[in-house]
N, C-alpha and C positions, 0 to 999 in steps of 0.2 A: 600394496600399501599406498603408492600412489594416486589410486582412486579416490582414495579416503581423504586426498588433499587437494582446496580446490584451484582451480586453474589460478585464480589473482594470486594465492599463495606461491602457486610454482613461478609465477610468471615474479615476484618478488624475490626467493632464494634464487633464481637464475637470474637475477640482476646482482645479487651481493655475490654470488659464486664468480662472474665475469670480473666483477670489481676485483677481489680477493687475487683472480688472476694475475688481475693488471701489475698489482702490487708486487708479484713475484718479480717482473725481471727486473723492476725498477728497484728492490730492494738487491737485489745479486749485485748489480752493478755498481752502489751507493755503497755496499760493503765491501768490496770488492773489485776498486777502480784498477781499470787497466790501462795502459800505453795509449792502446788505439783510439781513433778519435771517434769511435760510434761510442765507445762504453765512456768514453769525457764526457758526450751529449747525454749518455741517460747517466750521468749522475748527476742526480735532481738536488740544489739545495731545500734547505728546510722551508721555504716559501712554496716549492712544487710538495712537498708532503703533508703543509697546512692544507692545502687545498687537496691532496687526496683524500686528506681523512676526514674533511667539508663536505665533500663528495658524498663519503660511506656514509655519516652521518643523517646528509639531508636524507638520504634515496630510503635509509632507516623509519626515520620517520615519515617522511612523507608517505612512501608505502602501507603505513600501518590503516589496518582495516580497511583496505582498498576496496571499492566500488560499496561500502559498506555502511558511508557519512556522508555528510552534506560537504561539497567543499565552500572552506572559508579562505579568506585573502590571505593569510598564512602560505597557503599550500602552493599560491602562485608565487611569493617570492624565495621558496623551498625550491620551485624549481628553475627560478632566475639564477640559486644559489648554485644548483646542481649544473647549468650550465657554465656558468662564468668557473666554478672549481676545475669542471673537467676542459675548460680554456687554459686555466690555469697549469695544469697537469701538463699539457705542450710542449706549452711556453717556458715552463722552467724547466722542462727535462728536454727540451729541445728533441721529442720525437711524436710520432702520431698516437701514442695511446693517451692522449685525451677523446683521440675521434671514439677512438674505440670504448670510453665512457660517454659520449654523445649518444653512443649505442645503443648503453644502458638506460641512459636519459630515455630516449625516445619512448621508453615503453610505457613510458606516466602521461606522455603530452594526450592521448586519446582521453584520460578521464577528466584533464585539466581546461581542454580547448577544443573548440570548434573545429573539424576536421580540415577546412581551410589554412586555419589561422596555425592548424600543428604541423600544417607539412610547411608550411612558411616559414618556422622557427627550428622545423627539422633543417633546411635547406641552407637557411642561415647560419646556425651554429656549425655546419660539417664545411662550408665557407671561409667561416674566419679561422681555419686550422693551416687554411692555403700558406699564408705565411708564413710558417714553418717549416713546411715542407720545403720551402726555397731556401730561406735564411740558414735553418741550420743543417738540414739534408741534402741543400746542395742540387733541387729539383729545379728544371727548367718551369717558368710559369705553368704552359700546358698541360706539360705530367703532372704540372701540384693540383692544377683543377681536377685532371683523369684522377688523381689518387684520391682527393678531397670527395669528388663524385662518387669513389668507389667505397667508399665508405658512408655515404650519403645512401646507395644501393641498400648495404644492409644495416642501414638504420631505417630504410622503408620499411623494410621486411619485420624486424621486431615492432613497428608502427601498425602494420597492418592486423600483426600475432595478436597485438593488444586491443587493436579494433575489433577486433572479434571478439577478446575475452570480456570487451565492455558490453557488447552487442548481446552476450549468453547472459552476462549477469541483468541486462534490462531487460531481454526477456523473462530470466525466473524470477524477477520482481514484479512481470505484470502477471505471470502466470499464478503468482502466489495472490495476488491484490482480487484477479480472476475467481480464485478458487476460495478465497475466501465470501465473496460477493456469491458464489452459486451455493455454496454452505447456507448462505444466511433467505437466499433465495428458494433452496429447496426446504429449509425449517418454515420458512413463511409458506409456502403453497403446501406443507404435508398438514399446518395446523390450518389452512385454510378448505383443504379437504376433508380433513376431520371436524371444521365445524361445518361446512356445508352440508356434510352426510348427517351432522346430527337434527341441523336444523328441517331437512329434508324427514325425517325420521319420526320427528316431533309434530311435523304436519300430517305426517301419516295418519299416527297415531291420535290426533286431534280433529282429523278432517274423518277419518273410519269408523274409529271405535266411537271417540265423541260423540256423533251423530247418532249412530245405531244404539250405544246405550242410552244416549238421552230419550231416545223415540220407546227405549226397552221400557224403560223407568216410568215413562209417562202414562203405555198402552198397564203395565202393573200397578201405575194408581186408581185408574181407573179399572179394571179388574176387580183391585179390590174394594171398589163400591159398589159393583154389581153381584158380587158371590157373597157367600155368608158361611156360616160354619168353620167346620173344619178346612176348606177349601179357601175360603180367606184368610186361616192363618197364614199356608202355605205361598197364595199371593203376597200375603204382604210381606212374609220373609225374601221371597226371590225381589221383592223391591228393594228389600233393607240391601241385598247384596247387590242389586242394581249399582245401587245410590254409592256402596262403600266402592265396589270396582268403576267407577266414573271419576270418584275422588283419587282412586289408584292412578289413576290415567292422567289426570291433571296435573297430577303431583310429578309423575313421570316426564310429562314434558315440559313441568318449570325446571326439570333438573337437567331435563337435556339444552336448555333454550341457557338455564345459568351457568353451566361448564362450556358452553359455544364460542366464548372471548378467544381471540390468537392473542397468544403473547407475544408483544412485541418486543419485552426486555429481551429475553432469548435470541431473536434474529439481530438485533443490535449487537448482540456481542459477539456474537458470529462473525460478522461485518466486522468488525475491530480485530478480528484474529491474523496475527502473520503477516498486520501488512509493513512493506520494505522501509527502512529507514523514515520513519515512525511512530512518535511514543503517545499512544492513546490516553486517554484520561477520562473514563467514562462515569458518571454519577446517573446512576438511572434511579426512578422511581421502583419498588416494589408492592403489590405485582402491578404492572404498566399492559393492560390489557386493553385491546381495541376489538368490539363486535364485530364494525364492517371490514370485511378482507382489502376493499378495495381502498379504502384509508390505510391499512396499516399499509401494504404494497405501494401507497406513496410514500407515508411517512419512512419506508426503508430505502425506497429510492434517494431521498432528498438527504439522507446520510452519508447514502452511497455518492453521490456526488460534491457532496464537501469532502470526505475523506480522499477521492478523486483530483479535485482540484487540488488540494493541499499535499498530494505526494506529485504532480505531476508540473504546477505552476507555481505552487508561492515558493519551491524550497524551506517549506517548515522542517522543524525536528520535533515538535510536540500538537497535538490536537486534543481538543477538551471538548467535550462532548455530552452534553447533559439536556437529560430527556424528563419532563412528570405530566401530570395530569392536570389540569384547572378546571374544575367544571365539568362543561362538556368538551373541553378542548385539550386537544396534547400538546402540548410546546417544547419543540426541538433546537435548541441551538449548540450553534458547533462554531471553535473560535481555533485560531492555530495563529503560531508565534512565527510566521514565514513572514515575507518581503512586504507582502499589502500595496496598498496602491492607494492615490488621494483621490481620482476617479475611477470609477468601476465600467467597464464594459463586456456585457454580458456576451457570452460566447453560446454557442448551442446548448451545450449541459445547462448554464442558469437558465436560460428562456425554456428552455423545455419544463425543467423543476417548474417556474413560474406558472407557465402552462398548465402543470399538472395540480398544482395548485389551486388554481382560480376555479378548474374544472369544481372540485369539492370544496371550493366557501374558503378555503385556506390564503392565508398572501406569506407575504416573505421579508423580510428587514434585512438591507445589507449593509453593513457597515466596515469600513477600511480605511486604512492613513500607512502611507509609506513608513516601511521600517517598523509597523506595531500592529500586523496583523491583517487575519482576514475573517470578519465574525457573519453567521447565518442564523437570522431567528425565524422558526418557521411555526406559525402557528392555524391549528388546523382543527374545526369542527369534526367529532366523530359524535355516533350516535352513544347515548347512557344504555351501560350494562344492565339488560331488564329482561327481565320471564313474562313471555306470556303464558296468562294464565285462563286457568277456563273458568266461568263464573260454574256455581255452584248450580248444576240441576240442570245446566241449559248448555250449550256450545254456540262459540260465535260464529 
């Protein structure tokens, strides 16, 4: 049963379960006051119980959908909260089990902070419990720091647990963002194979039979001005079926040269499938078909890296993505509600998209402003959907 639950969840009810702990001895003693002077210390007044249940609450929510959402400035002072409550816990129960909700703390700081900045806040808060340890347990300094420390030890330890469980979930988000990208990349090269085989096919059949029937047709009209009789009926009938099987053949490969488009709606939305924290918004044209492979193969790229850039740098939660046709050109743009920027500087992915761009006559429009986005217009010449066709009698 445990399989079926993922690790941020475990790693969430073993932080409430620890909590829940805590609360036992602290409440035995609070109902239950005795003579001696350790169970005076843990009888916590109602000021150390607001702040336990400050505690249970933040760690509540803040946990919720972990490694799941964007974090917002909420979540950091959720865990300002969580640390000053379980200071709090201490201080007013005059014993160390707030260290041991620092403990719990600890296991949020890896999705909250920079791995510097969380052992520094780890180190910090299992620090300011030193005065406790003195004050009301009667610890000489050095033992409160050993003791403080030693408790700092295994709040490494749950810091490390959850460094890993942030380290598996950023891998199966790029694993998924991956597999969706070779989804959309194996749909474009199976219809790029299927029109290359067709178009391959259609020269065949244009460049072989074309030829040798035109040349059949030609040597049977002439035939049938040199015979007479009965024998030029029969010429001029193997003409008539010349003539009809040349028109079969023509007709044959305007049908294969007109079913040759790849679809590029299809790979688009491929590309949209599954990716991590996320919400696509796609308005495609139908049907959005492009002749040359090696246009749509950019135009899927230059998706691929807006959807890229916008789970990896702006911190968006939505991306709008809308694709049609003008003309002879396709126009891609793709806009997301993430962070933006009032200057743009192009990192490899945009100069390469550029690059690939310019290669086929396409350019690119960026547009951004801090706090409202980051938009991509990408417009690109592709060739018009067209049959060749074979003139009437003759082959080009």
């Amino acid at each position: 049963m445990l399989v079926k639950i993922s690790h941020t969840r475990l790693l969430r009810y073993a932080g409430l379960f620890t909590w829940a702990m805590v609360g036992l001895p602290l409440l035995y003693f609070w109902l239950r006051p005795q003579p001696a002077a350790i169970s005076e210390n843990m009888a916590m007044p109602w000021q150390g119980w607001a702040a336990y249940l400050a505690f249970g609450g933040g760690y509540i929510w803040l946990t919720r959908n972990l490694g799941e959402r964007h974090r917002n400035p909420a979540d950091y002072l959720l865990l300002l909260v969580l640390t000053v409550a379980a200071l709090g816990v201490s201080y007013f129960s005059g014993t160390g089990m707030g260290s041991v909700l620092l403990m719990v703390a600890a296991c949020v700081l890896p999705w909250l902070l920079p791995l510097p900045l969380g052992v520094v806040w780890l180190l910090a808060s299992q620090l300011a419990v030193v005065p406790v340890f003195i004050r009301w347990l009667g610890f000489p300094p050095l033992e409160a720091l050993m003791q403080s420390m030693l408790y700092a030890g295994f709040s490494g330890f749950v810091f490390v647990v959850s460094l890993v469980a942030l380290q598996q979930v950023q891998a199966r988000e790029e694993q998924r963002r991956l597999n969706a990208e070779l989804r959309a990349t194996r749909a474009l090269l199976a219809d790029s194979a299927r029109v290359n085989e067709r178009t391959r096919i259609s020269r065949e059949l244009h460049d072989l039979l074309g030829h040798h029937l035109t040349a059949l047709s030609l040597n049977l009209e002439v035939a049938g001005h040199l015979s007479e009789g009965r024998a030029k009926e029969h010429v001029q009938q193997a003409h008539t079926l010349a003539r009809l099987l040349l028109t079969d053949v023509r007709e044959a490969v305007s049908q294969l040269r007109e079913g040759g488009a790849i679809d590029l709606a299809s790979a688009l939305r491929l590309l949209a499938e599954n990716v991590p924290k996320l919400d696509i918004h796609m308005q495609i044209d139908e049907p959005l078909t492009v002749d040359d492979p090696e246009c749509a193969h950019v135009l899927l790229r230059c998706a691929q890296e807006a959807i890229t850039n916008a789970v990896r740098h702006s911190g968006a939660s939505g991306l709008w993505l809308n694709a049609r046709r003008e003309g002879s050109h396709v126009i891609l743009q793709v806009r997301d509600d993430g962070r933006g920027c009032d200057q743009v500087t192009a990192g490899n992915g945009l100069r390469g998209l550029g690059e690939r761009l310019r290669q086929h006559g396409g350019r690119v429009e960026i547009v951004s402003q801090r706090n409202h986005g980051f938009q991509l217009t990408i417009t690109l010449p592709v060739a018009p959907n067209a049959a060749t066709r074979l003139p009437e009698g003759v082959t080009a």
